[in-house]
C-alpha positions as CSV (number, residue, x, y, z in Angstrom):
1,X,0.0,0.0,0.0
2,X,1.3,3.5,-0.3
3,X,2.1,5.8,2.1
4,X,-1.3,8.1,1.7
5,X,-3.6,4.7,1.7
6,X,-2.2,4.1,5.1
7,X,-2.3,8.1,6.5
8,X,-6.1,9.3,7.6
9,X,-7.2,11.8,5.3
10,X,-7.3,15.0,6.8
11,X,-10.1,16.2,4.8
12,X,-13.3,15.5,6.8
13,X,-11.6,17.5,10.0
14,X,-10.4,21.0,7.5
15,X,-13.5,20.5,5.7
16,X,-15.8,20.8,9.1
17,X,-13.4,23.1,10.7
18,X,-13.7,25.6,7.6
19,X,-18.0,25.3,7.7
20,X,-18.2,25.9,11.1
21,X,-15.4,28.5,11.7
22,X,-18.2,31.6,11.8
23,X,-20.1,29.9,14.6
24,X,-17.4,29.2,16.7
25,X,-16.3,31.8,19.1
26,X,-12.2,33.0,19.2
27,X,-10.6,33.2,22.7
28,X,-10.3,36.6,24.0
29,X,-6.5,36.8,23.6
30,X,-6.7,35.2,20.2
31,X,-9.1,38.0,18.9
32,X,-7.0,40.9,20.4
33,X,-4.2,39.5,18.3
34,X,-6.3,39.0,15.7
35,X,-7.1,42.9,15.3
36,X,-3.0,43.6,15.7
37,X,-2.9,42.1,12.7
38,X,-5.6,43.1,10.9
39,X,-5.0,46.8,11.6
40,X,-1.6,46.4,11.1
41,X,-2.5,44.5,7.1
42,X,-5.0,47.5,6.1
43,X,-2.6,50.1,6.5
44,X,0.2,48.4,4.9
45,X,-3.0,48.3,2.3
46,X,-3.3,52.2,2.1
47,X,0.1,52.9,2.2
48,X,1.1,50.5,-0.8
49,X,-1.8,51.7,-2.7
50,X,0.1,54.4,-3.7
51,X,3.8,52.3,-4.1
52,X,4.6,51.3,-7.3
53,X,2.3,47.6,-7.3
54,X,-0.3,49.4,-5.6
55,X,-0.7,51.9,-8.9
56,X,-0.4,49.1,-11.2
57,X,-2.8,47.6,-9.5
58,X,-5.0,50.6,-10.2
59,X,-3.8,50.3,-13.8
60,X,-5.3,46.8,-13.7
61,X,-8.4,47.4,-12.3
62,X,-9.0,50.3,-14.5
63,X,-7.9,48.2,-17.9
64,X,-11.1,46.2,-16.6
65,X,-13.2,48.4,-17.6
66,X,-16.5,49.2,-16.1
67,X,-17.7,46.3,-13.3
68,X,-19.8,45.5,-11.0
69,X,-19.0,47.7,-7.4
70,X,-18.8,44.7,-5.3
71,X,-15.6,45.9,-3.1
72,X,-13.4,48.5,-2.2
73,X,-9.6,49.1,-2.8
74,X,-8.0,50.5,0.0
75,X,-6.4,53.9,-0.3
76,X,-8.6,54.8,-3.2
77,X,-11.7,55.6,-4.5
78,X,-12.1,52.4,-6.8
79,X,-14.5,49.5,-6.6
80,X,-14.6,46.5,-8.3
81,X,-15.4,43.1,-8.5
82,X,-14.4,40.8,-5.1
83,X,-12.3,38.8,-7.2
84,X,-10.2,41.6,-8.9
85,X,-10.4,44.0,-5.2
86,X,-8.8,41.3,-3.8
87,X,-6.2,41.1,-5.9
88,X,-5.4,44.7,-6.0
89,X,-5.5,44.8,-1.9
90,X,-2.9,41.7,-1.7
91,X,-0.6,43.8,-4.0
92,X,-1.3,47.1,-1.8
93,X,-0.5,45.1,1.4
94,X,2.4,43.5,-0.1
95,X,3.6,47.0,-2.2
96,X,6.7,47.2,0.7
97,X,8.0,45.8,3.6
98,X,5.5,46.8,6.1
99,X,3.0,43.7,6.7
100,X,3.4,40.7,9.0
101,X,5.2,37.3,8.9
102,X,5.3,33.5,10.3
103,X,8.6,32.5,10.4
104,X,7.7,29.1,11.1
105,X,5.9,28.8,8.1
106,X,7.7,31.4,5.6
107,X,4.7,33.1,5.0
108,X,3.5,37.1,4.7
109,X,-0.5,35.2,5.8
110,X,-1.8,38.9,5.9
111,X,-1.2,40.8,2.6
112,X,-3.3,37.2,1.0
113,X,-5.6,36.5,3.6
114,X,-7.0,39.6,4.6
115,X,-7.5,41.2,1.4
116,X,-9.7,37.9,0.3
117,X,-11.3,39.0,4.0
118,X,-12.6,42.4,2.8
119,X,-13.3,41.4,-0.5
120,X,-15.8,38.7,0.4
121,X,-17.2,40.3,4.0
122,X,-18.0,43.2,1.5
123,X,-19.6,40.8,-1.3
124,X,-21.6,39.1,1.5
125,X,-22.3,42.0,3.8
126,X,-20.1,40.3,7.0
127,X,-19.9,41.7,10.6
128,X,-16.5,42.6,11.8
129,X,-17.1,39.7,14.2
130,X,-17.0,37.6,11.1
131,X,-14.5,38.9,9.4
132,X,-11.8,38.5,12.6
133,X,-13.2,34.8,12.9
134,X,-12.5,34.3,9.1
135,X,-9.4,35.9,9.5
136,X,-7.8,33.6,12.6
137,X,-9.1,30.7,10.3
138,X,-7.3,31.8,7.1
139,X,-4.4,32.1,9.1
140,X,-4.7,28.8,10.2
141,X,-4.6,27.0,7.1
142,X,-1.9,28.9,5.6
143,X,0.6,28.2,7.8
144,X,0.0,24.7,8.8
145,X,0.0,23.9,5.3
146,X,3.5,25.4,3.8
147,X,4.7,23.6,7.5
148,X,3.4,20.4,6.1
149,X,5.6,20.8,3.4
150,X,8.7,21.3,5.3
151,X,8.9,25.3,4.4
152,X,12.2,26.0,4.3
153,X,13.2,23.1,2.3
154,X,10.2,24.0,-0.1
155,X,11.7,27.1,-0.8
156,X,15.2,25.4,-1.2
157,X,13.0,23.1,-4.1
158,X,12.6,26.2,-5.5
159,X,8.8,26.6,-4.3
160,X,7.3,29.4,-3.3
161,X,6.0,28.7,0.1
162,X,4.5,32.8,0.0
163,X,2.6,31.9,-2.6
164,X,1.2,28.5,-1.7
165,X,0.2,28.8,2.1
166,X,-1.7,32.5,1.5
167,X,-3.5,30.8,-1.7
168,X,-4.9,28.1,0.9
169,X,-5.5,30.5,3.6
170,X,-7.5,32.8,1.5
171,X,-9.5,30.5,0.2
172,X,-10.9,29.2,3.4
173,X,-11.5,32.5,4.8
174,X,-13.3,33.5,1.8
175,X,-15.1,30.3,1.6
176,X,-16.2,30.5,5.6
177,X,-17.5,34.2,4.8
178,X,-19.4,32.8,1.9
179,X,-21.0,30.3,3.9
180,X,-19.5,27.2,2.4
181,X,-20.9,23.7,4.0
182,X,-18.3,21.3,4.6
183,X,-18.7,19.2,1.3
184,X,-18.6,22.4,-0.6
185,X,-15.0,23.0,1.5
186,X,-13.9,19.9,0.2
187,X,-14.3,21.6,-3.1
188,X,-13.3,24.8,-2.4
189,X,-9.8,23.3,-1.6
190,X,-9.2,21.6,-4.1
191,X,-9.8,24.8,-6.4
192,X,-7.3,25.7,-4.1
193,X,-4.8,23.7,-4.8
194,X,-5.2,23.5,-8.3
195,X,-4.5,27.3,-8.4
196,X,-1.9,27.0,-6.0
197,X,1.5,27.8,-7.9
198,X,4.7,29.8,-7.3
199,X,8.7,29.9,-8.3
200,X,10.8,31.4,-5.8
201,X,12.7,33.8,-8.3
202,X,10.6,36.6,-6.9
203,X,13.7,36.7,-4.6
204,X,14.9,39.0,-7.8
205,X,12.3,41.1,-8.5
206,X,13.6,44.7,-8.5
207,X,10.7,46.3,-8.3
208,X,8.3,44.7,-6.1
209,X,5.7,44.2,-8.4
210,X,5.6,40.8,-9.2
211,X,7.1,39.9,-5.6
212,X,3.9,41.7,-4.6
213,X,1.6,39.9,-7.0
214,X,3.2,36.6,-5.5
215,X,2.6,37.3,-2.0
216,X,-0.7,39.4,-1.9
217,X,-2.7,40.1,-4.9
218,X,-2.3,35.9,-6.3
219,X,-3.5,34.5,-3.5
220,X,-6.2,36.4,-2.1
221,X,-7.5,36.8,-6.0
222,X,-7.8,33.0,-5.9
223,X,-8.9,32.4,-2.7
224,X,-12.0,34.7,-3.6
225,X,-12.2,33.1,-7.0
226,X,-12.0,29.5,-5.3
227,X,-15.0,30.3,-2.9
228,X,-17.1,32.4,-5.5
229,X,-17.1,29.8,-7.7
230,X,-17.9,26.8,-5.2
231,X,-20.4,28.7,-3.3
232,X,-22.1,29.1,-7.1
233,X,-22.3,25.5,-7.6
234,X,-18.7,24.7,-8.8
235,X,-18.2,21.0,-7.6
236,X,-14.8,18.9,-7.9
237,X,-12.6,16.7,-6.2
238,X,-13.8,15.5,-2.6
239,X,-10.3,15.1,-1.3
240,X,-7.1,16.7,-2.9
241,X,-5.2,15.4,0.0
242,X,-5.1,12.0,-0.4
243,X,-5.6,9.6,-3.3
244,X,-4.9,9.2,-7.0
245,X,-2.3,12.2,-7.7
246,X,-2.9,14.3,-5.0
247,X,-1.9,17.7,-3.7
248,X,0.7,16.0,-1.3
249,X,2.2,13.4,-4.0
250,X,2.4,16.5,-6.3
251,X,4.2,18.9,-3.7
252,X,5.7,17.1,-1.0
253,X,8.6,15.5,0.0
254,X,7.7,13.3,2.9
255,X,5.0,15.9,3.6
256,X,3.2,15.3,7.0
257,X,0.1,15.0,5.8
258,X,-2.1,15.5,9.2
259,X,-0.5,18.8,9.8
260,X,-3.1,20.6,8.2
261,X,-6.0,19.5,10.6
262,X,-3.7,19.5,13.8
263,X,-5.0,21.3,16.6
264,X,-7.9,23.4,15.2
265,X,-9.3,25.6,17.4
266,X,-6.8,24.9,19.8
267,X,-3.7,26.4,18.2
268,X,-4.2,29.6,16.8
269,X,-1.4,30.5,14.2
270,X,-2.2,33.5,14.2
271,X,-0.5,33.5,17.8
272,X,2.9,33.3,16.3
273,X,2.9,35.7,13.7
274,X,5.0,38.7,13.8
275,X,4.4,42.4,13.4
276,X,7.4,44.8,11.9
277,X,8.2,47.2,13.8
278,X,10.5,48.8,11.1
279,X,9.5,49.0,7.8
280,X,11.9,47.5,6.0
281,X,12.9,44.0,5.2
282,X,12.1,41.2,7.9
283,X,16.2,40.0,8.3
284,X,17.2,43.8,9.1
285,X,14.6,44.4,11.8
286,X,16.6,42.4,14.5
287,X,19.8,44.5,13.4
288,X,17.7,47.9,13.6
289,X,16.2,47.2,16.8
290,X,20.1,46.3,18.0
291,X,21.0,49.3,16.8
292,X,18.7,51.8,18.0
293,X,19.4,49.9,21.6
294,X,22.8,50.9,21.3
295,X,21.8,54.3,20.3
296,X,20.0,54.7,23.3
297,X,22.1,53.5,25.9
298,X,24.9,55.6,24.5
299,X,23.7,58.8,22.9
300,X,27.2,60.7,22.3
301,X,27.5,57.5,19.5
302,X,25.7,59.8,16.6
303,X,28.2,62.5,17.4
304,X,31.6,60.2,17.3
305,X,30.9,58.7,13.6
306,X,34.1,60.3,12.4
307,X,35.3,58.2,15.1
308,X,33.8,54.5,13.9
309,X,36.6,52.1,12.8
310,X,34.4,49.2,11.5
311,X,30.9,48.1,12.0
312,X,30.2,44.2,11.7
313,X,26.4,43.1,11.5
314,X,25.8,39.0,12.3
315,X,22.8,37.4,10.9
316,X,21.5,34.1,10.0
317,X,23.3,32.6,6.5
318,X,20.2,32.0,5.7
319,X,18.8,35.9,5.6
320,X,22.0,37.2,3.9
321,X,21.2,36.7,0.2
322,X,18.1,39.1,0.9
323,X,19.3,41.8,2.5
324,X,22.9,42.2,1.6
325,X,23.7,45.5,-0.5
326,X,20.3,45.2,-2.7
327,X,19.0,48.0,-4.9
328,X,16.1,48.6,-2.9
329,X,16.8,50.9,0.1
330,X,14.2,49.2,2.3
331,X,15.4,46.1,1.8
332,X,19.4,47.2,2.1
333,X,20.8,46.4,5.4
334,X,24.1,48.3,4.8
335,X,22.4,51.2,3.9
336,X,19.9,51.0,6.3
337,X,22.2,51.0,8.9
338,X,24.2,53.9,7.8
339,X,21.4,55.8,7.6
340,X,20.1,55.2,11.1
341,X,23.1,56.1,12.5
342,X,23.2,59.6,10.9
343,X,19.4,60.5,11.6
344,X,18.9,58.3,14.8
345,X,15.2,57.4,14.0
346,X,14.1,54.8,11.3
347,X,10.7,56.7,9.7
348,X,8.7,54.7,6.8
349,X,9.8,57.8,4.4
350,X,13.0,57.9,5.3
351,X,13.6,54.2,4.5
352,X,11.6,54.6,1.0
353,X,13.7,57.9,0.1
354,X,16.3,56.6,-2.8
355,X,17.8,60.0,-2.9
356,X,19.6,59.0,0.3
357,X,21.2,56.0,-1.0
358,X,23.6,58.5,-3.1
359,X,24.1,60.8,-0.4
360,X,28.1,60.9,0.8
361,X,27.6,61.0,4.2
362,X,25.6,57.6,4.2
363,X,27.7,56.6,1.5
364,X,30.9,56.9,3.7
365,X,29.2,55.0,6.3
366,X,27.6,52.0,4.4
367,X,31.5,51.5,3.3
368,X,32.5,50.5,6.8
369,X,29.7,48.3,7.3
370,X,30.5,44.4,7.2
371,X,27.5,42.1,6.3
372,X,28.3,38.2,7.9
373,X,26.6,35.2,7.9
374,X,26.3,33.6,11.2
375,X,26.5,30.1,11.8
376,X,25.6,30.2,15.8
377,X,22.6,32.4,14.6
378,X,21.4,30.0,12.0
379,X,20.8,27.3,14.6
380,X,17.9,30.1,15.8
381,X,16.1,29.8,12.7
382,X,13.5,30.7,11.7
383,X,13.3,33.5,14.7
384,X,15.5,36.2,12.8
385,X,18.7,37.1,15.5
386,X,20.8,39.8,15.2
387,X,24.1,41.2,16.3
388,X,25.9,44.8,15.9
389,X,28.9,45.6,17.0
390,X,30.7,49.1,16.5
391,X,34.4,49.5,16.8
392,X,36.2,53.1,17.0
393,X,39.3,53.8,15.9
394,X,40.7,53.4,19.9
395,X,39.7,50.0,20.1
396,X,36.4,50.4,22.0
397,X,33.9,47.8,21.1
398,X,29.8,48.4,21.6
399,X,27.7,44.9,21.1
400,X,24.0,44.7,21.2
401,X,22.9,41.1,20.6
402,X,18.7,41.3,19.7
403,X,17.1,37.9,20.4
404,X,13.5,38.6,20.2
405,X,12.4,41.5,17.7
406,X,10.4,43.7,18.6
407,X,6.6,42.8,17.4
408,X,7.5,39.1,17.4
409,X,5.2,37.1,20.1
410,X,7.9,36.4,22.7
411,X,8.5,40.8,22.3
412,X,5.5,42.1,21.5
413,X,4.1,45.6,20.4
414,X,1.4,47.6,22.9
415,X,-1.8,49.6,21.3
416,X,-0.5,52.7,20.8
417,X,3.2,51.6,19.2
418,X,1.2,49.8,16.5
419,X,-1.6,52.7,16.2
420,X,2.1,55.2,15.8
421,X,3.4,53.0,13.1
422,X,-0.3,52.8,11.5
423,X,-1.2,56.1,11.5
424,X,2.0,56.7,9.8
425,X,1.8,55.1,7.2
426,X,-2.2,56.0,6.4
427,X,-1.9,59.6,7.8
428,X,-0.7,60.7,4.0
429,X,-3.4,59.4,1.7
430,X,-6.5,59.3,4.4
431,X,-5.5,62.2,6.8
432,X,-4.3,61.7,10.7
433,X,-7.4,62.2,11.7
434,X,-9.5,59.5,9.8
435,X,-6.5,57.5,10.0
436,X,-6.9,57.3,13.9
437,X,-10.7,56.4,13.4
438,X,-9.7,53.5,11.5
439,X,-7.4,52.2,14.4
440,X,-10.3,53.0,17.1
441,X,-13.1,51.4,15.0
442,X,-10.9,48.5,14.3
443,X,-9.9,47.6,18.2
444,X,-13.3,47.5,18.4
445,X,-14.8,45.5,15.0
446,X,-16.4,42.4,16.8
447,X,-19.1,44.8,17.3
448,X,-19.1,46.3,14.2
449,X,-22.4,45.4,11.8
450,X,-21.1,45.8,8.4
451,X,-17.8,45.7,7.0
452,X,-18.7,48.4,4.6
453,X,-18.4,50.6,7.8
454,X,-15.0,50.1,7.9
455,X,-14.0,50.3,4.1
456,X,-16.0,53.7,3.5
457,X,-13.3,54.9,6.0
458,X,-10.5,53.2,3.8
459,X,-11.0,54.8,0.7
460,X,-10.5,57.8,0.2
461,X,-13.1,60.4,-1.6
């Protein structure tokens, strides 16, 4: 027999889990988090509407040509189908650097999930309860399925896991918002998983479109496709998971195929999923927050650069090739670092301002900045460690060694440090003062009726 004849399906149990997900109720400290996040994904939303993939997003939707007004892109004044608004909100959430992460799973689940969330509680007039219920579910099946793969190795495969976990995730929080039952589940993940695709050269996209399209606007696009069209009548296969040529014997390599129905509703993924507290690339916040330690505990250091010998930055091997001397300023950890040093604050418009990367003075420092690979930091994976260590020219060494980031679930961020980073990044396109009536309306969307109430305040006029 082989190995799937022998393995339980995991079907029936994701299949039930995803019908019933609206009914069940979220523990208290599971739907506080849940709001972190979401807060945190809609104005990553806003603020990428107006990057680069967030106007060729707009291009898209406006190439479509006159459609029905079923949802709302974020940081705009356009509507659109669920299915296209979704796509367009994944790109706008994954535009930059900004939105969340699970390590464990090497996923962005927001960017995906949460822009099939809006698209489909607006499609089907949802309750914010809803919509955080859907959420925590989406979340859920991401990451427990790019961890039944074996993520990291996935990626190594050349897979993208960013792609295949937020395709899954989407889908069932679409599909729970649409009011799947559970044999209609069974078909809305197989839709899934025939749409489920990705190559991991997105590692070289230079202008974030496509990387954006991968992460955000792919998946939640399908995820709401996957549920419109089941919740229409689409029927399919009854269990993609197991039996002739199945997701798993397509994908995997020695996948553990229970994964994905393993502790639902008792192990909320969503739980260990990290917010950035910079807004730049995920392996330079642990050396930013190192640095801005050292910053503080000795402030004559931005008055003695002339007086910096060397500056050595430790990292995981495995975060090097993304980080090290790219184009992109976000996503540039010499530069980065050479620029927080000479303004002492890391601002989203400050690391988005190319100008600077030409400037001499950051220029001279970036020179003596040294990017290593760390073997003794590897073994950490996939938590993201960092070390700096700045040398003057007399020989005095200052070490900061960051093992939890800050915004990662063993250091997390309070209300009103993600509400500062929020409101900063929506502030320009909706106003501070809207911008802060999102963040109130959302800590408190379990009561909220309608999820149009909280996209009219997304858009802009």
């Amino acid at each position: 027999m082989t190995h799937q004849e022998t393995t339980p399906s995991v079907m029936p149990v994701v299949a039930q889990y995803i019908a019933q997900a609206l009914s069940l109720e979220l523990p208290s400290d599971v739907e506080e988090k849940t709001k972190f996040h979401f807060l945190d994904t809609v104005a990553s939303m806003v603020s990428g509407s107006q990057m680069l993939a967030g106007e060729r997003a707009q291009a898209f939707l406006h190439a479509q040509g006159p459609s029905a007004a079923q949802a709302s892109m974020l940081g705009t004044a356009l509507k659109g189908t669920a299915i296209n608004i979704a796509m367009a909100n994944g790109m706008s959430g994954h535009a930059d650097e900004t939105d969340d992460s699970h390590a464990e799973s090497l996923t962005h689940p927001g960017c995906g999930i949460v822009a099939g969330v809006l698209a489909a509680a607006e499609l089907y007039d949802k309750s914010g309860a809803q919509m955080l219920k859907a959420m925590a579910l989406g979340y859920d099946i991401c990451c427990r399925l790019t961890k039944s793969l074996h993520a990291y190795q996935f990626r190594v495969d050349g897979h993208s896991s960013h792609t295949f976990g937020p395709n899954f995730g989407a889908a069932a929080a679409a599909g729970a918002l649409a009011g799947v039952s559970a044999q209609q589940a069974r078909y809305l993940l197989s839709y899934a998983a025939q749409q489920a695709s990705g190559v991991a050269c997105w590692m070289r996209d230079k202008d974030h479109i496509e990387k954006a399209f991968d992460f955000g606007g792919m998946p939640a696009r399908n995820g709401v496709c996957a549920a419109v069209m089941v919740i229409n009548g689409f029927t399919g296969v009854e269990d993609v998971f197991s039996g002739e040529r199945n997701f798993y014997d397509a994908y995997g390599v020695n996948p553990l195929r229970g994964a994905l129905g393993e502790a639902l509703g008792e192990r909320y993924e969503i739980m260990r999923t990290s917010i950035k507290r910079w807004t730049v690339g995920s392996p330079i916040q642990a050396p930013l927050d190192s640095l801005d330690s050292l910053m503080h505990q000795h402030p004559q250091l931005r008055h003695q650069l002339d007086q910096i010998k060397s500056i050595r930055v430790l990292i995981p091997h495995e975060s090097l090739s993304i980080v090290n001397n790219r184009e992109m300023p976000e996503i540039c950890l010499q530069h980065l670092i050479a620029l927080m040093l000479l303004d002492a604050e890391m601002t989203f418009t400050l690391a988005h301002d190319r100008s600077r990367m030409s400037d001499p003075r950051v220029l001279e420092l970036r020179a003596l900045v040294e990017l290593k690979g760390s073997d003794e930091l590897s073994k950490f994976m996939p938590t993201r460690q960092g070390i700096v260590e700045i040398e003057y020219l007399s020989g005095q060494v200052l070490r900061e060694y960051t093992k939890d980031v800050k915004g990662t679930p063993d250091n997390p961020m309070s209300r009103p440090e993600l509400e500062r980073k929020c409101i900063q990044l929506m502030a320009p396109i909706l106003g501070a003062s809207r911008s802060k009536q999102v963040c109130d309306l959302i800590w408190r969307l379990e009561g909220v009726g309608h999820a149009k109430e909280l996209t009219h305040l997304l858009q802009t006029p």
